[in-house]
MARMARRO-949095 format. One record per atom (N, C-alpha, C): atom name; x, y, z; residue in one letter; residue number from 1. Coordinates in steps of 0.001 Angstrom, whole numbers. Atoms other than C-alpha are relative to their C-alpha. Example, Ala and Ser with C-alpha at 12.3 -4.5 7.8 and 13.67 -1.06 7.14 Angstrom:
# MARMARRO-949095
   atom        c1        c2        c3   type   seq
      N       890     -1190         0      a     1
     CA     12300     -4500      7800      a     1
      C       900      1200         0      a     1
      N      -820     -1190       -60      s     2
     CA     13670     -1060      7140      s     2
      C      -770      1090       730      s     2
//
This chain:
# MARMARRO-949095
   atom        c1        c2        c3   type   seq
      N     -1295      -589      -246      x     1
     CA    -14213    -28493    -16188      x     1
      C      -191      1394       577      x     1
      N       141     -1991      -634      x     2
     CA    -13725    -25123    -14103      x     2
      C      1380       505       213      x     2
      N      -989      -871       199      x     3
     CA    -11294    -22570    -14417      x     3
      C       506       187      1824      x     3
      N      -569      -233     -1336      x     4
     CA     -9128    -22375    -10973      x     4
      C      1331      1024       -61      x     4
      N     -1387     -1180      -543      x     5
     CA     -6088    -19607     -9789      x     5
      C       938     -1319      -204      x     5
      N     -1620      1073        47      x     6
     CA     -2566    -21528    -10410      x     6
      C       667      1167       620      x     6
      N     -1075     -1018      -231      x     7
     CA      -779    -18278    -10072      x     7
      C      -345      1229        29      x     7
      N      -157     -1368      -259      x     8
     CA       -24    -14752     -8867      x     8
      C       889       653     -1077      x     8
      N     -1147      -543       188      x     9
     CA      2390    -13328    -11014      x     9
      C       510      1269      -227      x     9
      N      -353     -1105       -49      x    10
     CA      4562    -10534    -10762      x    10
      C      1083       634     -1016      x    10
      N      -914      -267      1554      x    11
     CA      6612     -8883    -13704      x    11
      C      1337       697      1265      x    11
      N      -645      -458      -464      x    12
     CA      9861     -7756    -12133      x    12
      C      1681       202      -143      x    12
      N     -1115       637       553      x    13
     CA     13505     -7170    -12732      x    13
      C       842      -746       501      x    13
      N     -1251      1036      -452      x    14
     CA     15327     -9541    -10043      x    14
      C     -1365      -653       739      x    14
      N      1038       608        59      x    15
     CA     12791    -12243     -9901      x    15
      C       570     -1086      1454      x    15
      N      -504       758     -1207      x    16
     CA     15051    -14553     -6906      x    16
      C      -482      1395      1238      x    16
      N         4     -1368      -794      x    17
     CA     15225    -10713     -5002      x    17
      C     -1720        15       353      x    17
      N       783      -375      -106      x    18
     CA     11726    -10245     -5248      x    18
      C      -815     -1022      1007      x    18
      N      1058       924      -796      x    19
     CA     10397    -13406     -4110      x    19
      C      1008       -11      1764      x    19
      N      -447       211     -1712      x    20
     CA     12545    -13399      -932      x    20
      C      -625       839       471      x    20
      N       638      -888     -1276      x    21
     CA     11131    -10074       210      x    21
      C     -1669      -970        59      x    21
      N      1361       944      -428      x    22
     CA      7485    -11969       -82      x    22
      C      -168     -1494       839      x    22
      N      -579      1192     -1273      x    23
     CA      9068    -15340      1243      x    23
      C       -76       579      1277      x    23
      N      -197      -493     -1183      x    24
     CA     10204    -13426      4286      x    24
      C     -1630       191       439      x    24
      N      1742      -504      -225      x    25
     CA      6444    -11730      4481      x    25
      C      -713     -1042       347      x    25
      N      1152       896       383      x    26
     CA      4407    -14399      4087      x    26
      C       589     -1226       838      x    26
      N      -433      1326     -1254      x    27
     CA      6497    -17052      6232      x    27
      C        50     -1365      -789      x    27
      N       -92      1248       953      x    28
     CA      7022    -19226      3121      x    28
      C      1012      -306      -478      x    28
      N     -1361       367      1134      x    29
     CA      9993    -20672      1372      x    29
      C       123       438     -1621      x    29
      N      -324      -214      1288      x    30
     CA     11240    -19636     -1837      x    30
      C       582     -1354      -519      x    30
      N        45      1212       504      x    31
     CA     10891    -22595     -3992      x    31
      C      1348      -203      -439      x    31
      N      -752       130       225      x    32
     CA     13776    -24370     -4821      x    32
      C       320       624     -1932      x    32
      N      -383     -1110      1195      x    33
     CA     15974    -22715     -8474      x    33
      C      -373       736      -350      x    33
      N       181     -1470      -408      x    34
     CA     15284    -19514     -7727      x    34
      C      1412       258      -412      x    34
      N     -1407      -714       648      x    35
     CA     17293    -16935    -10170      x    35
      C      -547       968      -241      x    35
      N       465     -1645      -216      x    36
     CA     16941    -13512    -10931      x    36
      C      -744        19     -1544      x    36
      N       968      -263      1160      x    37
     CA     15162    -14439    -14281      x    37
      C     -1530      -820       320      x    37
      N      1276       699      -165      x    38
     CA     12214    -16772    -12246      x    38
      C        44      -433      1467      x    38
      N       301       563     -1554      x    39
     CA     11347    -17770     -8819      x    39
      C     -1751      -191       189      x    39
      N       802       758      -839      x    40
     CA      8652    -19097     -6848      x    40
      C      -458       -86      1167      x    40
      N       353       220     -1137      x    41
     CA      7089    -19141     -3746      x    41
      C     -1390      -497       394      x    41
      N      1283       495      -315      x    42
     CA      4633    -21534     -2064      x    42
      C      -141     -1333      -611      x    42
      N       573      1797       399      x    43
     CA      4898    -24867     -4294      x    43
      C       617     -1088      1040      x    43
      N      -518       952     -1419      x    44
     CA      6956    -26525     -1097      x    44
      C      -833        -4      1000      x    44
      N       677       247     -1373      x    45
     CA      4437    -25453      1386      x    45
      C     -1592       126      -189      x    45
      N      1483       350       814      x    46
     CA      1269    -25811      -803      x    46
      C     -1039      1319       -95      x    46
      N        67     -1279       403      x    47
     CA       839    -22251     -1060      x    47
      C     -1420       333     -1309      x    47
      N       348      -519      1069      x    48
     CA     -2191    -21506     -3288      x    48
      C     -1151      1162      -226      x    48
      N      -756       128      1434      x    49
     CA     -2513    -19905     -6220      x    49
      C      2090       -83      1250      x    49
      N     -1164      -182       247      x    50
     CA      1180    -20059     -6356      x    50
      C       579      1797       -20      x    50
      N      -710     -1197       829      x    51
     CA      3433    -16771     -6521      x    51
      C      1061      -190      -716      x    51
      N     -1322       391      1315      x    52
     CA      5619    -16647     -9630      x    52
      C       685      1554       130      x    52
      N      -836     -1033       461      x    53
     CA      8193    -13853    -10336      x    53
      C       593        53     -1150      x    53
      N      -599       309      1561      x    54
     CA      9236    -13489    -13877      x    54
      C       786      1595      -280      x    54
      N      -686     -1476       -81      x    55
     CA     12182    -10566    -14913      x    55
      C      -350      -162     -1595      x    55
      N       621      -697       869      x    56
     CA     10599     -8596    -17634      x    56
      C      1473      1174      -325      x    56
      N     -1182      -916       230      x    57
     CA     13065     -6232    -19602      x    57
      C     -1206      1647       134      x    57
      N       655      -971       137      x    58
     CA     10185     -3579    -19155      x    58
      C     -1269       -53       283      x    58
      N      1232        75      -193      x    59
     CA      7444     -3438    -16687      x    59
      C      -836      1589      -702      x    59
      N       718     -1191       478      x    60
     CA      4349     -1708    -17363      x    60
      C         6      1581      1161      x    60
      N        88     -1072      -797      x    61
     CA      4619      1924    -16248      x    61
      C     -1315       747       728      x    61
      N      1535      -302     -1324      x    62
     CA      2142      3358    -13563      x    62
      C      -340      -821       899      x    62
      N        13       707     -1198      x    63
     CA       581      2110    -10979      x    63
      C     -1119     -1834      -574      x    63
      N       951      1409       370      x    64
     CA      -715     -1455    -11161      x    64
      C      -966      -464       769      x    64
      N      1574      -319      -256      x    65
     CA     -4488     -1819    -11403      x    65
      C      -241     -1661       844      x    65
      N       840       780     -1123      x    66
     CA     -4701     -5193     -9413      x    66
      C      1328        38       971      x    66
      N      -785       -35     -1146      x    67
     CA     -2956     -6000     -6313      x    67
      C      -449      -949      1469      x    67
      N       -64      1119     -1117      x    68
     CA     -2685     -8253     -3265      x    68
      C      -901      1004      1443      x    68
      N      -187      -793     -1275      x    69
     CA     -4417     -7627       -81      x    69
      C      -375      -585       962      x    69
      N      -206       672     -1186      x    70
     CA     -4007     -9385      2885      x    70
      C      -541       639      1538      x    70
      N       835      -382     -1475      x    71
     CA     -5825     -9468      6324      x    71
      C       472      -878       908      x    71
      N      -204       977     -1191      x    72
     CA     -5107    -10486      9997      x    72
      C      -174      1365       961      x    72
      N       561     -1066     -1273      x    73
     CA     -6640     -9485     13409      x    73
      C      1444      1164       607      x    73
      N     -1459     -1367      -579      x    74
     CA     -2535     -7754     14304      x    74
      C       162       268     -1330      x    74
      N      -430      -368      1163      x    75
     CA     -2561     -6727     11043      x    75
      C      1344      1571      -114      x    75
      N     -1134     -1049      -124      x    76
     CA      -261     -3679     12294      x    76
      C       855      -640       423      x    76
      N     -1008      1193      -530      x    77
     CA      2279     -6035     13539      x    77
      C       551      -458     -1712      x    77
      N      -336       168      1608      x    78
     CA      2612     -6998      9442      x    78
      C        42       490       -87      x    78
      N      -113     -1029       492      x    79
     CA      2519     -3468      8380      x    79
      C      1676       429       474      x    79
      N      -749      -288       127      x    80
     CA      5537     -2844     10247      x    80
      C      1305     -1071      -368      x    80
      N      -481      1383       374      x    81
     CA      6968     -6604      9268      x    81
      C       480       391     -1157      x    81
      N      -189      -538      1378      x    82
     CA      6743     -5409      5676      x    82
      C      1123      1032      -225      x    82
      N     -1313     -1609       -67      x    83
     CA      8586     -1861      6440      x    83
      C      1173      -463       302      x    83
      N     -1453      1267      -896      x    84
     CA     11357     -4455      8407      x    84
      C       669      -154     -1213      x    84
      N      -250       959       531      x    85
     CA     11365     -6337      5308      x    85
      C       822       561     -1663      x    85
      N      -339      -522       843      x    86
     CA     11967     -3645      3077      x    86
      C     -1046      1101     -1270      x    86
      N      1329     -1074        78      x    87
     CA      8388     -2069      2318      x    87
      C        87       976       -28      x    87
      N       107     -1340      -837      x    88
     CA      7447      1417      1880      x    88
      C     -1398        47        38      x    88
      N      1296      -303      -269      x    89
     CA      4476      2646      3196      x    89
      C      -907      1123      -696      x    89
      N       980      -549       887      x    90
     CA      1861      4274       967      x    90
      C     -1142      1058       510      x    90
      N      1259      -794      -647      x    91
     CA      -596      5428      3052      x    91
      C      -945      -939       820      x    91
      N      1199       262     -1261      x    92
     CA     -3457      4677      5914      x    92
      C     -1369       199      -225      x    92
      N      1260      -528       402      x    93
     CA     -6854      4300      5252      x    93
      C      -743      -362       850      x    93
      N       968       645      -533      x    94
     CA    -10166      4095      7064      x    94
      C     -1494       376      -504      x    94
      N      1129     -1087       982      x    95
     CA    -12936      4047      4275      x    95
      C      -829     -1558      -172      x    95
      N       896       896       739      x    96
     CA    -15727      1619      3270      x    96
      C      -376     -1187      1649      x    96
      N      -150      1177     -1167      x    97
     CA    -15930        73      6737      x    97
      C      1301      -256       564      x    97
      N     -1027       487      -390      x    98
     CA    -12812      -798      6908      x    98
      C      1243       326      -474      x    98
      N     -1045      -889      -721      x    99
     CA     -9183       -53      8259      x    99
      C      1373      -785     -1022      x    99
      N      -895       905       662      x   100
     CA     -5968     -1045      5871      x   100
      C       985      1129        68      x   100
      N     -1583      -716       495      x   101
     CA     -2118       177      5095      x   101
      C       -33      -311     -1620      x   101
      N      -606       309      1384      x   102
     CA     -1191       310      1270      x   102
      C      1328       601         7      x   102
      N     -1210      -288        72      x   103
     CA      2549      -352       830      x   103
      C       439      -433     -1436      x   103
      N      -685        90      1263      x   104
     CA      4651      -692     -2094      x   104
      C      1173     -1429       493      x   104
      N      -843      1430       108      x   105
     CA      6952     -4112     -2300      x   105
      C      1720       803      -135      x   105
      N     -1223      -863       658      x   106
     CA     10692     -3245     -3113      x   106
      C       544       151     -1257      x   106
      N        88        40      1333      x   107
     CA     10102     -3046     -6956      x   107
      C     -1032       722      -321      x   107
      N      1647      -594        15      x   108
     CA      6948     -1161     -6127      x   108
      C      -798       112      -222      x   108
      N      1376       713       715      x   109
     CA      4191     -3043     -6786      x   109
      C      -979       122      1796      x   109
      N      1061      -344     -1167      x   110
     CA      1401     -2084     -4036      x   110
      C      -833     -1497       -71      x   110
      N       982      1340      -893      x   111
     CA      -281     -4684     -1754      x   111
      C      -716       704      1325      x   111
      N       161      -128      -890      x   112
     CA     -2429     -3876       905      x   112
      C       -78      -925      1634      x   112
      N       651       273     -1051      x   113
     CA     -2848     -4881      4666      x   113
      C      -858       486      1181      x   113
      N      1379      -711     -1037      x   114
     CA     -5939     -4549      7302      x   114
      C      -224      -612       713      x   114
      N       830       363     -2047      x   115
     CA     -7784     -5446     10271      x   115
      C      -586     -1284     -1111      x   115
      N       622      1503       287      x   116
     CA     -9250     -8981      9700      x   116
      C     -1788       223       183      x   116
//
């Protein structure tokens, strides 16, 4: 038996809200009964892990120690997709080799994107 990813999940307080801005992003559907206490994105288009959204009466405060981070060769083309989508932008980096944006979601949970 081996341990595999099922899920992303994100603590948040409008859990339908949240997954649309990542739906939109990501070019995926928000799974069908989607509500502001649970949503989904990715089990219609085989999406995996999965992203879950769950509304928490009290995320954890500070910044959160893991985080998403996504690559593609126009990766600035997504950076400003994100800002479109409702993103803010965090900051610009070019360290360790390599070139990324870190933005905040609209609940402000940081994800990065970079050069592929």
């Amino acid at each position: 038996m081996t341990l595999s990813l099922a899920h992303i999940t994100v603590d948040c307080a409008d859990a339908a809200a949240l997954a649309g801005f990542w739906s939109e992003l990501l070019d995926k559907p928000v799974d069908a009964g989607a509500s502001a206490q649970f949503a989904t994105v990715g089990s219609a288009s085989g999406l995996s892990p999965l992203l879950m959204f769950i509304q928490v009466p009290d995320k954890n405060p500070g910044k959160n120690v893991i985080h998403l981070d996504f690559h593609a060769e126009d990766w600035h083309q997504y950076v400003e997709r994100a800002v479109s989508l409702g993103a803010k932008r965090i900051g610009d980096f070019d360290e360790y080799g390599a070139q990324w944006t870190t933005l905040a979601d609209p609940e402000g949970n940081l994800f990065d994107i970079g050069a592929a």
